[in-house]
C-alpha positions in Angstrom: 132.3 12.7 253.7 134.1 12.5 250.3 133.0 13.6 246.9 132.1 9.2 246.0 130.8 9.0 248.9 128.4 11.7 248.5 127.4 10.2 244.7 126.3 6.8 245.9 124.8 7.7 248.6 122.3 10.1 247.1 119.1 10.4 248.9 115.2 10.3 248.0 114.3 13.4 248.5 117.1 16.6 249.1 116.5 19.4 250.7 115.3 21.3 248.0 112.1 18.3 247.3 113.6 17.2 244.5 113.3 13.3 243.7 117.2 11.6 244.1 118.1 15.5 243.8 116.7 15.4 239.6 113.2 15.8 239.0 110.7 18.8 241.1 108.5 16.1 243.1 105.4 18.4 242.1 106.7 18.7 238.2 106.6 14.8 238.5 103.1 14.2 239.2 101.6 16.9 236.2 103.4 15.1 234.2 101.9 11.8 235.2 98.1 12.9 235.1 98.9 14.7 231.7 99.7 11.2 230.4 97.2 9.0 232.5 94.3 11.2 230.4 96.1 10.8 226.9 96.6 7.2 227.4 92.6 6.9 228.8 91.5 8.6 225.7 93.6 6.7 223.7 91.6 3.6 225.3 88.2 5.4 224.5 89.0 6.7 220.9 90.7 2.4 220.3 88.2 0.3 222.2 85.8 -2.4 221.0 83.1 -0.3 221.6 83.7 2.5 219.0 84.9 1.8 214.9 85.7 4.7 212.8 82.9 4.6 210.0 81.3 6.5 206.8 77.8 7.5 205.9 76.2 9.5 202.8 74.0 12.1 203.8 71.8 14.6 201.6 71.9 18.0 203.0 70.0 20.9 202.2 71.8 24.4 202.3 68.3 26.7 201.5 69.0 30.1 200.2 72.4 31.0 199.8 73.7 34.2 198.3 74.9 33.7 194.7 78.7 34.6 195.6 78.3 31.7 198.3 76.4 29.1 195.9 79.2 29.5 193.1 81.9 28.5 195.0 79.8 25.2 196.6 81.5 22.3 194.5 82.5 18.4 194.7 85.3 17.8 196.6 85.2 20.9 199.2 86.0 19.4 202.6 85.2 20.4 206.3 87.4 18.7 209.0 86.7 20.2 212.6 89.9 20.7 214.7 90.6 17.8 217.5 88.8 15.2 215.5 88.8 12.8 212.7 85.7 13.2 211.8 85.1 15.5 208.1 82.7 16.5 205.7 83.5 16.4 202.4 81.1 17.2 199.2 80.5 14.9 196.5 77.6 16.3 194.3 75.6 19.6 194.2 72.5 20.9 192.7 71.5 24.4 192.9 68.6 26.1 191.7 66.9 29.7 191.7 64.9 30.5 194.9 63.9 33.6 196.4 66.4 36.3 197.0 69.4 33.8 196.2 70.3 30.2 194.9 68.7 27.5 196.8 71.4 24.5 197.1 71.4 20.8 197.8 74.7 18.6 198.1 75.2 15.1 198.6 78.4 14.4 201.3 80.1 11.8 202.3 80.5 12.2 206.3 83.3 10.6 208.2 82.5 9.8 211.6 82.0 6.6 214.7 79.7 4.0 215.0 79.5 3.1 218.5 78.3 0.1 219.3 75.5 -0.3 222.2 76.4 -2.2 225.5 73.5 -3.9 225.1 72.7 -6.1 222.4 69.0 -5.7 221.5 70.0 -2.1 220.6 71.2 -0.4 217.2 74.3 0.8 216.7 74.2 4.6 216.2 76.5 6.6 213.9 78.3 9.4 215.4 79.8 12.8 214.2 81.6 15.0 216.3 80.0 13.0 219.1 76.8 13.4 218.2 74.4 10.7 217.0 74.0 11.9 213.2 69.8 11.9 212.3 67.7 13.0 209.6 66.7 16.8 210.3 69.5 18.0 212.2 71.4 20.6 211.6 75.1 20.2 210.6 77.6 23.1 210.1 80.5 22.7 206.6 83.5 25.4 207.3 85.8 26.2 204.5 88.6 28.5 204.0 86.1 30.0 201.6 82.7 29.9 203.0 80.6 28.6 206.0 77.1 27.4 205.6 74.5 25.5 207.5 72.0 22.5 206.2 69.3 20.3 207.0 69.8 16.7 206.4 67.4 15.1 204.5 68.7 11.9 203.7 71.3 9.5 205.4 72.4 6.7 204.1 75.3 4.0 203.3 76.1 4.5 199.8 75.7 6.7 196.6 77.8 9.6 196.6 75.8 11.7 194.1 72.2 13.1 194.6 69.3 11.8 192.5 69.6 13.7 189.8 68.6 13.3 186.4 67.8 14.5 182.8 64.3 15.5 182.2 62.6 16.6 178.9 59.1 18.5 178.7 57.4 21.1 176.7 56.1 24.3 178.1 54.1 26.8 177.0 54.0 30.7 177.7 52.7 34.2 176.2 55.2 36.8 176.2 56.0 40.2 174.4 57.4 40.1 170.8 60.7 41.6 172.0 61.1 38.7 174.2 59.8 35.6 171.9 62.4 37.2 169.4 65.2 36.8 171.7 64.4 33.2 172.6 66.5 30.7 170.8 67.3 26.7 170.5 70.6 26.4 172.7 69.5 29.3 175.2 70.6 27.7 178.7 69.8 28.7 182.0 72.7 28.8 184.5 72.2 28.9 188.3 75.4 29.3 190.5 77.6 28.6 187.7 75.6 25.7 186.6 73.2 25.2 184.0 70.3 23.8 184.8 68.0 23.8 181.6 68.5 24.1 177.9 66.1 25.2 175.2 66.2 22.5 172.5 63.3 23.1 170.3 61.2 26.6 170.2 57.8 27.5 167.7 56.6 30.9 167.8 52.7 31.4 167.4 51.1 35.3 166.9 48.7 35.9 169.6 45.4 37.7 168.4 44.2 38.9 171.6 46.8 41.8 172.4 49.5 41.4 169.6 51.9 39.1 172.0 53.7 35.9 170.9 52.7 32.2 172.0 55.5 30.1 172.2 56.0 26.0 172.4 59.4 25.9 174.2 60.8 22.1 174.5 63.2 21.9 177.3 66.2 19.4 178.9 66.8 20.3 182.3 68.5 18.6 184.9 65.4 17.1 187.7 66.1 15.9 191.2 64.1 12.8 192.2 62.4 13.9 195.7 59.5 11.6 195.9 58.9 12.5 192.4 61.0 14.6 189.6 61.1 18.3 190.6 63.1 20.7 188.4 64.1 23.2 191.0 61.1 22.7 193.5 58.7 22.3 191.4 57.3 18.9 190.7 57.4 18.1 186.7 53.9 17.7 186.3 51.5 18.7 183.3 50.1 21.7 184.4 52.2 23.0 186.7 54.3 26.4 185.7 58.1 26.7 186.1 60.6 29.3 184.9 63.7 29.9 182.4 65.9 32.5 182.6 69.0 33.9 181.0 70.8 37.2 180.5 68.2 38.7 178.1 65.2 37.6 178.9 63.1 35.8 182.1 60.1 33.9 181.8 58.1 31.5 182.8 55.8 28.7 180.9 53.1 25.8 181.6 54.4 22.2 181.5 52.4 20.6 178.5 54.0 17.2 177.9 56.8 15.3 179.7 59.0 13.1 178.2 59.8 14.6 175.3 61.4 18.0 174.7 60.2 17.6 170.4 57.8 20.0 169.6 55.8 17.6 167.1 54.0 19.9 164.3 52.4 18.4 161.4 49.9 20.5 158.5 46.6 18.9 159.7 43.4 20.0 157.3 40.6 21.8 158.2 37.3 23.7 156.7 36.7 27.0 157.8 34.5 29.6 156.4 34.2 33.7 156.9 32.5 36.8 155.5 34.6 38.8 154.4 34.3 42.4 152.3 33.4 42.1 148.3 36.8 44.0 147.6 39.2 41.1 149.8 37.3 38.3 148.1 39.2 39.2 144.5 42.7 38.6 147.2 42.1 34.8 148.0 43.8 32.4 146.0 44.2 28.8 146.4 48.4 28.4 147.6 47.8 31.6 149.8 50.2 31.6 153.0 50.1 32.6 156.2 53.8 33.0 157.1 55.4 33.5 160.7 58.3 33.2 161.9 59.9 31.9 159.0 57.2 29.0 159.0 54.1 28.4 157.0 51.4 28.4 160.2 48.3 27.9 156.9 47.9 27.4 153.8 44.8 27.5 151.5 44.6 24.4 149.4 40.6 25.0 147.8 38.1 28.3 148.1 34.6 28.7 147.3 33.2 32.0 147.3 29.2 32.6 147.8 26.8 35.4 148.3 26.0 36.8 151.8 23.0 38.2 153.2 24.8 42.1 152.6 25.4 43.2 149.1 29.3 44.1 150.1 30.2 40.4 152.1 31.1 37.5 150.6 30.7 34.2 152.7 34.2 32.4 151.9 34.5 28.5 152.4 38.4 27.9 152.8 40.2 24.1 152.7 42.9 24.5 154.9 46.4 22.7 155.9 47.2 24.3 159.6 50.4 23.8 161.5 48.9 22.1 164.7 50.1 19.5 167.4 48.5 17.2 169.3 48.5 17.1 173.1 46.4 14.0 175.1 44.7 13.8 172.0 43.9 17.3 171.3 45.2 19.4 168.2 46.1 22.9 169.3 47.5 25.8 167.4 49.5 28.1 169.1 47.4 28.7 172.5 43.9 27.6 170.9 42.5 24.2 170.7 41.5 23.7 167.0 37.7 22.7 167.5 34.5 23.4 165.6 33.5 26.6 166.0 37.1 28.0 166.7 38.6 30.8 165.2 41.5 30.6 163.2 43.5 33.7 161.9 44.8 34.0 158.3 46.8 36.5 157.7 48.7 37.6 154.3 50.6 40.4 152.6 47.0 41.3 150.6 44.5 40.7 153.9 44.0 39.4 157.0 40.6 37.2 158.1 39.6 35.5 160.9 37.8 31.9 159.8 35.7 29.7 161.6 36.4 26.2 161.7 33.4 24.1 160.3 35.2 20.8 159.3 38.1 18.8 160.8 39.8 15.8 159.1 39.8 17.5 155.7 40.2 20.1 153.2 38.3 18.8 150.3 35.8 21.4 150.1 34.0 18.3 147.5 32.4 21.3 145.4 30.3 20.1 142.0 28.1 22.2 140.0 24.0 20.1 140.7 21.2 20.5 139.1 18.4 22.5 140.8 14.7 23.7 139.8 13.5 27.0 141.2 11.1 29.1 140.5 10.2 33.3 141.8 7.9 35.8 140.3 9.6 38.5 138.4 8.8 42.0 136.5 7.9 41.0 133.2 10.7 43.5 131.8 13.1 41.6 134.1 12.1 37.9 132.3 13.0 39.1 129.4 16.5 39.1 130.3 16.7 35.9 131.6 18.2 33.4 129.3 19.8 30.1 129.4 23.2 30.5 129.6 23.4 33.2 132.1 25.8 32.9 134.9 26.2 34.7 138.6 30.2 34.4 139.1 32.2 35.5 142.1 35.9 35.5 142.7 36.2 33.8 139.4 33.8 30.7 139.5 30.8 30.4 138.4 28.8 30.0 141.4 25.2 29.2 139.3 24.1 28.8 135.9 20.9 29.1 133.8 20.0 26.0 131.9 17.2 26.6 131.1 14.0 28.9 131.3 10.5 28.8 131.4 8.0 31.8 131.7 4.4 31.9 132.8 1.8 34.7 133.2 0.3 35.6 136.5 -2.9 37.4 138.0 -0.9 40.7 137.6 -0.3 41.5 134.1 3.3 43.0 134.6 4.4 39.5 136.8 6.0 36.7 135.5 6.6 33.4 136.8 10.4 32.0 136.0 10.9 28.7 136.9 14.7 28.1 136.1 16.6 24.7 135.9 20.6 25.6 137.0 23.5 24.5 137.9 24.6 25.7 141.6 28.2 25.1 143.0 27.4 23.2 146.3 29.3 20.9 148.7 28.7 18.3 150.4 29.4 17.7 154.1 27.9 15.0 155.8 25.4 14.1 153.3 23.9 17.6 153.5 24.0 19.7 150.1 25.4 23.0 150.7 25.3 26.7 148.9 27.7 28.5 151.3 26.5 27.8 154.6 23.0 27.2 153.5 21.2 23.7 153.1 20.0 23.5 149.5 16.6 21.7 150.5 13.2 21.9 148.6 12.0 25.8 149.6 15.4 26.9 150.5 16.2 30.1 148.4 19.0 30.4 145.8 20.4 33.5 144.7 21.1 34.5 140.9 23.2 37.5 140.4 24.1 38.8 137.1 24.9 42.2 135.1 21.4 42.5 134.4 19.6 41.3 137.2 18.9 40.1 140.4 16.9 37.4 141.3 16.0 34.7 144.4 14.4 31.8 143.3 12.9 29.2 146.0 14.0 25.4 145.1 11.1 23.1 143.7 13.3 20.4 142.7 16.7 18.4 143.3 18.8 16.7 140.8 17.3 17.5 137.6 17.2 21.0 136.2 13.8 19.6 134.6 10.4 21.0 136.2 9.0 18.5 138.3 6.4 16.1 136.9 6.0 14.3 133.7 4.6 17.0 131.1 1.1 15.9 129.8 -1.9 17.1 128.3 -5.3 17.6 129.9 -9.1 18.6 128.6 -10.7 21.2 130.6 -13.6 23.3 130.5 -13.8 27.0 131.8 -15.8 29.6 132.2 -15.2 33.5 131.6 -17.9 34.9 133.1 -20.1 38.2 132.3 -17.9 40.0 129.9 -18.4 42.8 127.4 -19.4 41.2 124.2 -16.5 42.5 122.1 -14.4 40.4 124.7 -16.4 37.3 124.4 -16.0 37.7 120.5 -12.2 38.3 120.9 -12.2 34.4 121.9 -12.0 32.4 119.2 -11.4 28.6 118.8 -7.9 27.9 117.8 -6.3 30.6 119.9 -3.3 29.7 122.0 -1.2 31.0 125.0 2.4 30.3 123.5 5.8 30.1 126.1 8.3 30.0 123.3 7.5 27.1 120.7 5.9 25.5 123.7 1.7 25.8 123.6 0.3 25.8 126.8 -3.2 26.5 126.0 -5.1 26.2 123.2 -9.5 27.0 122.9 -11.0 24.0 121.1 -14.8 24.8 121.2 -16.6 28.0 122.6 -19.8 28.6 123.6 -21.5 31.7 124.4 -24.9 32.7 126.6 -26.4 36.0 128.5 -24.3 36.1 130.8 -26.5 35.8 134.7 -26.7 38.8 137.7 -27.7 38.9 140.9 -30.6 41.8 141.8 -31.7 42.4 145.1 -34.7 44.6 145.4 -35.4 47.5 148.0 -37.3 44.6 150.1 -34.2 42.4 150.3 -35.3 39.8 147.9 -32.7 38.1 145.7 -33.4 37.6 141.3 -31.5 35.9 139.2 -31.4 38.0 135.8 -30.0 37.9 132.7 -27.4 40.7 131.8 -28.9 43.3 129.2 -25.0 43.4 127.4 -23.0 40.9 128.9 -22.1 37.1 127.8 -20.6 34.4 129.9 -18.6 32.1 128.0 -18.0 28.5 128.0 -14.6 27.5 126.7 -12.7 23.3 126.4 -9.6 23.9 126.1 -6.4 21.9 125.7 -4.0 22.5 128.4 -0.2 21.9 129.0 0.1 20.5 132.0 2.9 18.9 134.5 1.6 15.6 136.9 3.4 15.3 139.7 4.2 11.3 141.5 0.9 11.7 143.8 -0.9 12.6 140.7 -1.7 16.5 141.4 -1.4 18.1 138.2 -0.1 21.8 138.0 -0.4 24.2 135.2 2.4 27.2 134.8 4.3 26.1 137.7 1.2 25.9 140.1 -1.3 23.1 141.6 -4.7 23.4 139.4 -8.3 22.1 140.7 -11.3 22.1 139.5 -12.6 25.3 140.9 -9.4 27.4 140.4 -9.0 30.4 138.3 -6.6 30.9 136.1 -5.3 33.7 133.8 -5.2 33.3 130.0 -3.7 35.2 127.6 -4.3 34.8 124.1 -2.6 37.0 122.0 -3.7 40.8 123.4 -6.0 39.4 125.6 -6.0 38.6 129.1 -9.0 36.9 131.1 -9.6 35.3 134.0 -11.5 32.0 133.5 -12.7 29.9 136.4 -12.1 25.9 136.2 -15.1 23.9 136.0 -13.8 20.5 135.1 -10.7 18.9 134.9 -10.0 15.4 132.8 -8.4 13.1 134.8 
């Protein structure tokens, strides 16, 4: 057969199994199958029942190392092999955890929704086959790191997390070292990324152990998980959450929310302490107390007064105090500024602790009011009262004499002073106060001066006059069984003088044997008449005070008929018993 011949008629199959002597039979039908299965995934991958698709999905990472958490970012990308399904990153928020930095991003996820062959079901949202649902796992692989998260959220939009700026005040105690270090602008980074700035800081001294209190007011940047959470701690008063930078780490108690102002104002306040004789002569109204650069108090009025110990002086302070107010309570520095707290003053002369007495004001209201007292003195000590005298401390007259009057007593060296002065009081509430004592009728009152020192018990408020209207009264009394040279030694016309002021004066006297009392060896009783002695009968002429319910006293004391009395005229000094009284 020729060479044509042998071209056109090529057959099927030659010897060797080759199809029309070109293609391996076998080589053939691979290649068939190999494109039967692209072309039947090509079906799958482009049928009705399967629509490429996007969703946002919250993820959280957990603990990653800080290397790892740095390089997290927007825009990092994971796109497994043989797919067209990807991860990419499209916000992140890191904060400190335990042993690394705990991360959450926000990613937008590329994957299927596959549509169910029956209609009464969902469509479900596929990645990497897999139905994509809240809690599973889900791998990101990048040239530069691989990490694993939990998905917490999945949804159809919003490609950044929840995040937003939050502002509180917090609260903390911490060594002076570390208070000193803190600073407005300090910012706390986490992976790279700050997460909190100090905006506002007040340093309080803390009296317990020589630490600082500090008011810190922070922005930070919150995520919105049910409820604002900086880091995972929900932003709620109370609650305790850290700040950190290169120098220093601490943590502080959430006080307000809202605001990151630390809002101070001077608020007044009366305080009082006792406080040694030799600090007293230190306080001055426009006294400091400086920390910080900041004036914490200032004393804007002082009243000094006696104490119960020679060497303390009870101190009554008007104060303006750097405070705030939180829910309606003023604090200063890590105290709440109530009655009865303690509040330090402390300056380059002294340093007291004051109790506070009095909020709402500083106007200690101190006037110099007229009081009457009256105290039994030694006679040598009477004489050196005198109107005029004043009992001063720290430089104020704290009382004055205004007057004096002196009466004799049952013991001959004894006088009775009753005193009308002038007493620097203040009132709070109504209630007249001498230091921290009420000055009511029986209340004593101290008088302090080179020459002596005296209490006197009140008798009278408001007037330095005794109390009473002054008046004279007619009475008759008896000096009983005296010597005879005494009874002559009374004559009519004599008077008891206090000053130019007559108190008593003898207008008639009469004289008899004076009577005794015998009782015989038997026990039977005889009146007799003394062989030497007289008793005498004197009217005299008293000066006398009648008080509103018409009792009538006589030297400073309530006289009846049936009292005895003491009178001294001139050199001498009975006892005379009254037997009436004109009313």
């Amino acid at each position: 057969m020729s060479e044509a011949d042998e071209d056109g008629g090529r057959e099927l199959l030659d010897d060797e199994g080759r199809l029309f002597g070109l293609v391996n039979v076998v080589d053939l039908l691979v290649v068939l199958l190999v494109v039967a299965v692209v072309v039947a995934g090509a079906a799958l991958l482009l049928s009705d029942s399967g629509e490429a698709d996007t969703r946002q999905v919250t993820m959280d990472l957990g603990t990653q190392p800080d290397f790892v958490a740095e390089q997290i970012s927007p825009g990092d990308s994971f796109e497994p092999e043989g797919t067209n399904d990807s991860v990419t990153i499209t916000d992140v928020y890191r904060y400190e955890g335990e042993g690394g930095t705990n991360v959450i991003v926000r990613a937008t996820v590329r994957g299927t929704t596959i549509e169910p062959q029956n209609s009464d079901e969902t469509p479900t949202f596929q990645f990497r086959g897999q139905e994509l649902q809240i809690g599973q796992s889900l791998a990101l692989q990048t040239s530069n790191y691989s990490v694993e998260g939990q998905l917490t959220q999945i949804q159809r939009s919003g490609e950044s997390l929840p995040t937003r700026e939050a502002m509180f005040t917090m609260q903390t105690t911490v060594p002076a070292d570390t208070a000193d270090a803190v600073a407005v602008g300090d910012t706390y980074e986490v992976g790279g990324q700050t997460i909190a700035e100090i905006t506002s800081v007040q340093q309080f001294p803390n009296a317990t152990n020589g630490e600082r209190t500090l008011r810190i007011g922070v922005s930070a940047q919150a995520i919105d998980r049910g409820g604002l959470e900086f880091g995972d701690t929900p932003l709620r008063v109370g609650n305790t959450v850290p700040f950190q930078t290169d120098e220093y780490q601490l943590t502080g108690e959430i006080r307000r929310r809202g605001t990151n102002t630390i809002e101070t104002a001077e608020r007044p306040f009366i305080a009082q302490s006792t406080v040694p004789a030799d600090v007293v002569e230190d306080i001055d109204v426009g006294d400091e107390y400086r920390f910080n650069n900041e004036t914490l108090v200032r004393i804007e009025s002082a009243a000094i007064y006696p104490s119960n110990s020679a060497d303390q002086r009870r101190v009554i302070l008007g104060l303006s105090v750097l405070s705030s107010e939180e829910d309606g309570t003023i604090v200063f520095g890590d105290r709440e500024l109530r009655t009865g707290q303690q509040l330090p003053i402390q300056t380059s002369e002294y340093s007291i602790s004051a109790t506070i007495t009095r909020r709402g004001t500083n106007d200690l209201n101190t006037e110099l009011r007229p009081f009457v007292v009256e105290t039994n003195v030694p006679a040598s000590v009477a004489d050196d009262i005198t109107a005029g005298d004043t009992y001063r401390l720290g430089g104020e007259t704290v009382v004055r004499v205004e007057s004096t009057t002196l009466y004799t007593t049952d013991q001959p060296d004894q006088r009775r002073a009753v005193l009308g002065v002038s007493a620097l009081t203040r009132e709070d509430d109504g209630t007249i106060l001498f230091g921290n004592r009420e000055l009511r009728l029986g209340q004593s009152l101290p008088i302090q001066t080179a020459e002596y020192d005296i209490t006197g018990e009140i008798i009278r408020r408001g007037s330095t006059e005794a109390p009473g209207e002054p008046q004279t009264r007619t009475a008759t009394l008896d000096v009983r069984n005296v010597r005879p040279e005494i009874a002559a030694a009374i004559e009519e016309g004599e008077t008891e003088q206090i000053g130019e002021e007559t108190l008593v004066e003898v207008l008639s006297k009469e004289t008899a044997p004076a009577d005794v009392i015998l009782e015989s060896e038997s026990g039977e009783i005889f009146l007799r008449q003394h062989p030497r002695n007289l008793d005498v009968e004197l009217d005299v002429s008293l000066q006398v005070r009648e008080l509103e319910d018409g009792s009538v006293q006589f030297r400073g004391e309530p006289l009846r008929t049936g009292d005895t009395i003491v009178l001294e005229l001139g050199q001498l000094r009975v006892n005379a018993q009254v037997t009436s009284l004109e009313e």
